[in-house]
N, C-alpha and C positions, 0 to 999 in steps of 0.2 A: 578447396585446399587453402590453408594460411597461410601466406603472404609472410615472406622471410621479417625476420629482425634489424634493421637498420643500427647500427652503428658507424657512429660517428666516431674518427681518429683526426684529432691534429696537432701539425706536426710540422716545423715550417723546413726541414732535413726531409726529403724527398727517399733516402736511403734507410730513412727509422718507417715511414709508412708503408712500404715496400716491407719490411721487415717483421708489420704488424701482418700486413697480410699472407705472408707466408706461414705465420704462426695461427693466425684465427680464420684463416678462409674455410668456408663447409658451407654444404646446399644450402642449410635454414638460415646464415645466415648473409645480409650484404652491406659489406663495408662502406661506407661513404668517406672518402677525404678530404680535406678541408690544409690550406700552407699555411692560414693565417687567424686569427680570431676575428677578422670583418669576415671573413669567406664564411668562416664558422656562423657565424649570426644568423649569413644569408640562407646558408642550407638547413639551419636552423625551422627558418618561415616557410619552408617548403618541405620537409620534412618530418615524418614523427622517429624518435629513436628511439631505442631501448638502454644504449647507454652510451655513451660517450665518452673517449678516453685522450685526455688532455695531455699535454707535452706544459711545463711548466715555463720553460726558460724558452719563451719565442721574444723574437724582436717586437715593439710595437706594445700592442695588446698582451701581454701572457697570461699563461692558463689559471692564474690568480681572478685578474678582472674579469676574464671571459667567463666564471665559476658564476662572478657573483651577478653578473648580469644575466643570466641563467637561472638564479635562483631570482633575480627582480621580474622574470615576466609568468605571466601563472602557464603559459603552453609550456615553456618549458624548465618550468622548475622542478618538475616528478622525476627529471631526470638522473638516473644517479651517473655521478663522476668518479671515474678512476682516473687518477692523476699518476703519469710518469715525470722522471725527470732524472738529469744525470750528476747531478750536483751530489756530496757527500751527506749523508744524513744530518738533520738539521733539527733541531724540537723545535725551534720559534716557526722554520718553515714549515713543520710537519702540521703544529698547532693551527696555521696560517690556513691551511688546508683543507684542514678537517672545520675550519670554524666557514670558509665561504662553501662548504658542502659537501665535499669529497665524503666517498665511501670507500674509500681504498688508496693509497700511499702507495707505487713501487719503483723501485731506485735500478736505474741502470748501472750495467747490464741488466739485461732484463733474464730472467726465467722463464722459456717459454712453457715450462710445463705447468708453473704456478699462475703463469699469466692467462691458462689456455683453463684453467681448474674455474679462474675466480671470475672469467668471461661466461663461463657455462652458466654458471649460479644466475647471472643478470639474465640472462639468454632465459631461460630458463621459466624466471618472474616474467618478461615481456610477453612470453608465450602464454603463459596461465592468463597475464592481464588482457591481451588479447584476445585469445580464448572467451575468458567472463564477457568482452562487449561485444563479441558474435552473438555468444548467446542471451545476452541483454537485446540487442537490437532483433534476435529472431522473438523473443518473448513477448516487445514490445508489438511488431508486425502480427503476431497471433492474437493480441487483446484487441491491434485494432479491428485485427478478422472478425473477433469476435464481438465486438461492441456491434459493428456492421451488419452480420446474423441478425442478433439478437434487434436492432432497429428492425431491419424487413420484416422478421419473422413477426416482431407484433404488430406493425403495423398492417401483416396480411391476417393476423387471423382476430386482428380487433374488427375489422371492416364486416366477416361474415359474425364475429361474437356480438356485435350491436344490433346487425338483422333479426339474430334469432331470439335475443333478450325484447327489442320493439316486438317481433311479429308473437311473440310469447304475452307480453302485457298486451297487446289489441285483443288477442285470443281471450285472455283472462279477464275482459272488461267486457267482450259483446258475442263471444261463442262459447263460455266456458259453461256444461254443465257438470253431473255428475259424474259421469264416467271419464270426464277429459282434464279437469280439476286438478287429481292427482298427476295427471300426468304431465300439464303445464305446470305443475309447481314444481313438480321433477326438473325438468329442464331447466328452469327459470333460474335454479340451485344452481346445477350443473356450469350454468350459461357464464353465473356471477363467479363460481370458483373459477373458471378457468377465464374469466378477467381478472382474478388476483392473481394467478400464477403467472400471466403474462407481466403484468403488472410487479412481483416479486424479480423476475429473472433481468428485464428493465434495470431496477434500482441495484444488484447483485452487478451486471457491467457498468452502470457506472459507479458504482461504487471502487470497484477493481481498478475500473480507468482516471479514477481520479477526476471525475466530472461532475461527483454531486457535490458541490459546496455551498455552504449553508450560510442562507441569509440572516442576519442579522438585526432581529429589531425587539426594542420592551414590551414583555408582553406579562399578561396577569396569566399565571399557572391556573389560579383557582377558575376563572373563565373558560380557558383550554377544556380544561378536566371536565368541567361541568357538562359542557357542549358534548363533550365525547359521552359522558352519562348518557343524556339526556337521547342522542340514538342509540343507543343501547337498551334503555329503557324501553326506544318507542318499540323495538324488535322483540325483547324479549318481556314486554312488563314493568310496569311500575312493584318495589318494592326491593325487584331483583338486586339492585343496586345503592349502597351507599357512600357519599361524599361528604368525607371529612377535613376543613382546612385550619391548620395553624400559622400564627404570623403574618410576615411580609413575605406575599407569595407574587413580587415580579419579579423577573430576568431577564437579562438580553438572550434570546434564543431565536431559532428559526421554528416560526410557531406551526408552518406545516410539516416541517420534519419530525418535530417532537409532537405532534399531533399523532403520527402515524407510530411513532413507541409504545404511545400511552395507551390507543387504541389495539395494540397488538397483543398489550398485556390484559387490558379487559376484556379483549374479544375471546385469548385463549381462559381465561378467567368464568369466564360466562359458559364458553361449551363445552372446557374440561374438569369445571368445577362440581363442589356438591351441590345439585341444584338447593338442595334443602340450606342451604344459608346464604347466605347475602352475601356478594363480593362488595368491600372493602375499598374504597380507596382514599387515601391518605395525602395530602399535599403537606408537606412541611416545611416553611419558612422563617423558621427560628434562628435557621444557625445565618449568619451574617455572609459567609462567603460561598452556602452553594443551597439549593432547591433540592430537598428529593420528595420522589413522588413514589408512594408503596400501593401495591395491590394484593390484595390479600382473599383467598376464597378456602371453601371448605376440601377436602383431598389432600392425599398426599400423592406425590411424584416418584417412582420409583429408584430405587439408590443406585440403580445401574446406571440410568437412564441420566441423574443431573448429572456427572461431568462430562456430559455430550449433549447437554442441552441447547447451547449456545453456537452447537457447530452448523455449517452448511449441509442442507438438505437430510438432518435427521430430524425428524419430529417429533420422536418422543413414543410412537407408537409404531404396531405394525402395519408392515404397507398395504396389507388388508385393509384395516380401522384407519388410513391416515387420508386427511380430506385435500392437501396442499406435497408442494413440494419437500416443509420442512424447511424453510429460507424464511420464517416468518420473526421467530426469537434472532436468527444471526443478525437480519438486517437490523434489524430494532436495537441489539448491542452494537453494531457499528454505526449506526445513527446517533446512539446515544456519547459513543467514544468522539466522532466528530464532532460535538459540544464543548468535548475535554471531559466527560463527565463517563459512566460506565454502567452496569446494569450487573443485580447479585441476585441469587435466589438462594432462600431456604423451606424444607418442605418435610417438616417433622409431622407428627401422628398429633402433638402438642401443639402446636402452632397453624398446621395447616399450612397449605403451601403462601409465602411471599415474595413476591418480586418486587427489589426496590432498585428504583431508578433515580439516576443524580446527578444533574448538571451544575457549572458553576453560575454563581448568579451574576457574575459580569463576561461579555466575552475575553477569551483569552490572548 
């Protein structure tokens, strides 16, 4: 259950807060008093309000400096004031007012039905504001459930996925014949997909959590790129693959984050592509203030399919044909976004499909 609304009233007449109270008392909320603007301070530091309704004309402090030292500390500057007072209407006072914070102006006698309407309204924002950082703080408490999941879970099921990918290569080094062959390289497949999807679901909470941040250091794109070819190649062939660079191709970037972009794009490049042409890839350092890197292969992408390319856990295909989660293109655009930089495709019948990636060339 939420926790009533605190309001603060002062008032250094003992008979006007009495007076408040009889007008604003109700469950949700609970009035706090304050005779003086030092009292006011103190309840201040020990209190959170929703709003606070100021008496103008007290001895000492009044509800003028008590406004503005209110709005000089950040606890409690969010607060909004309603200021009473019994004096005649005044524009220098009202301007006075309204300039150290005030959201409301009212002149005694008081109205208690106008006074009980325009308490509501605060009451009301306190509750929603409220409200939001419950539900902020249960949000928070669930990612970190889940970062936590997500640690144990891969750490329990990397421990037996290492046994079976080792005891898979010993097999396929000094037991494998014909008949077994196939069926270790089955598993061997299997063993590696499901170290990427552990591997995918990992970078997905921290990414969420705010925990992947990217180191920063100069690095040569065309090197990156080449390196990433270059296993690629050893996997599926020489030929398969072409690297073309223009320019000045360094950046300050985190050269394993953007390792694993570049590699995502040629990976799905390579096994969703047309085998019968060459994938592409492009490095271009021309323009002065940012790197992009394009990937280009034979196929087109289906037109349903691109503006949900980029989303979480859809791949592109059905979950029949699909070898992964489908978390392989989001991480890869949210990798590339925490560069400052973003990731586009287009995938015409003319062009065939491209993916261009683009960071800035200094960090930001």
């Amino acid at each position: 259950m939420s926790q009533p609304i605190k309001i603060l009233t002062v008032d250094d007449i003992a008979s006007n807060l009495a007076a408040l109270d009889a007008v604003l008392a109700r469950p949700d909320v609970e009035l706090v008093h304050a005779n003086s603007g030092q009292q006011a301070l103190e309840l201040l530091l020990d209190h959170d309000f929703g709003l606070a309704i100021l008496d103008v004309n007290m001895p000492g402090m009044d509800g003028f400096e008590l406004a503005e030292l209110m709005r000089g500390s950040v606890r409690t500057r969010h607060i909004p004031i309603l200021f009473l007072t019994a004096a005649g209407y005044d524009t220098q006072r009202t301007f006075k007012g309204y300039a150290t914070g005030a959201v409301d102006f009212l002149y005694k006698p008081l109205d208690a039905d106008i006074l009980s309407a325009k308490v509501d309204v605060f009451v009301q924002l306190a509750r929603q504001k409220q409200q939001l950082a419950e539900q902020l703080a249960t949000s928070q408490r669930l990612l970190k459930s889940n970062e936590m999941l997500m640690a144990v879970l891969a750490h329990d099921l990397r421990s037996p996925l290492s046994a079976i990918l080792a005891s898979t290569s010993f097999l396929e080094r000094f037991g494998s014949n014909d008949k077994t062959a196939p069926v270790l390289e089955r598993i061997r497949r299997s063993g590696t997909r499901m170290v990427r999807m552990v591997d995918q679901l990992l970078d997905v909470a921290r990414l969420h959590g705010g925990r992947m941040q990217p180191s920063m250091q100069r690095e040569d794109l065309q090197a990156l790129c080449a390196a990433i070819v270059d296993e690629h190649e050893s996997r599926y062939g020489r030929g398969r693959l072409i690297l073309e660079c223009a320019g000045d191709t360094s950046a300050v970037v985190d050269p394993g984050l953007l390792s694993q972009v570049v590699a995502n794009l040629v990976g799905n490049a390579m096994q969703h592509g047309d085998p019968d042409e060459p994938v592409r890839v492009h490095v271009d350092g021309t323009d002065p203030k940012r790197i992009t890197v394009t990937v280009r292969n034979g196929g087109v992408i289906p037109a349903e399919v691109l503006p949900h390319l980029f989303d979480a856990f859809r791949s592109g295909r059905s979950a029949a044909e699909s070898e992964g989660l489908g978390l392989g293109l989001y991480i890869a655009r949210e990798l590339a976004m925490l560069h400052g930089g973003d990731i586009r495709v287009v995938s015409t019948e003319a062009t065939g499909t491209v993916f261009t990636v683009w960071v800035p060339r200094a960090a930001g």
